[in-house]
N, C-alpha and C positions, 0 to 999 in steps of 0.2 A: 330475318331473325325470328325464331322461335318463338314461343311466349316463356317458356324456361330461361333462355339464352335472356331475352330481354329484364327475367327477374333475378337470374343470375350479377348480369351487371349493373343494375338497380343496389343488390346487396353488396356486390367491390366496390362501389364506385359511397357507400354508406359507411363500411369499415373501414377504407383504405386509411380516411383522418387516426380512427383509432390505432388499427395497425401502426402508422409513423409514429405515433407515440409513444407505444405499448417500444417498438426497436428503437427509441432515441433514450427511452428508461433504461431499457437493459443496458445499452451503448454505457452511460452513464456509472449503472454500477458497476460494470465489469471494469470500469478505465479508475473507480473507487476502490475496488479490491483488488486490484492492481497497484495502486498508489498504497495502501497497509500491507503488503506484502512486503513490496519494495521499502519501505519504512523499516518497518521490522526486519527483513533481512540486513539492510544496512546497521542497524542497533544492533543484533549478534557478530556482525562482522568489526564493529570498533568495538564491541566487549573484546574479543579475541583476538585483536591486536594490541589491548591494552595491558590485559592480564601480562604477557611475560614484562614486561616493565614495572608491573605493583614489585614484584619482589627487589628489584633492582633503588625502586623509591623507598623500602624500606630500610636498606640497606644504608642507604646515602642518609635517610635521616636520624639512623642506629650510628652513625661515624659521626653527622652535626652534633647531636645528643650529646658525643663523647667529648670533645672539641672544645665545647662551650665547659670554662671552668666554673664550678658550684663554688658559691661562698661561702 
C-alpha cells in the first residue's frame, strides 16, 4: 500500500462516523417531509369530500329552523 492509499483510508475510515450520520439526518428529514406532505394532502382531500355536504347541512338546518314553531 502506498503512502496516498494508506492516507487515503486513514481519512474514510475518520469520516465514515460522520458520513452515517450526516445519511441517518437526511433519512430522517425526508421520512419528516413526507409525513407534512402526507398530512396536508389528507386535510385537502377531507376538505373536498366535505364541501358537497355543507350545502346539503344547510339545507336540513333551513327545514329544522322552519319546523320548530316560534312563540
Amino acid at each position: 500500500m502506498t503512502d496516498i492509499q494508506a492516507r487515503l483510508a486513514d481519512i474514510n475510515r475518520r469520516v465514515a462516523p460522520v458520513f452515517e450520520e450526516h445519511v441517518r439526518l437526511t433519512d430522517a428529514v425526508n421520512k419528516a417531509i413526507t409525513l407534512i406532505f402526507a398530512m396536508a394532502a389528507f386535510g385537502v382531500l377531507t376538505f373536498i369530500a366535505i364541501a358537497p355536504t355543507e350545502q346539503s347541512l344547510k339545507e336540513r338546518a333551513l327545514v329544522n329552523q322552519e319546523s320548530i314553531p316560534h312563540g
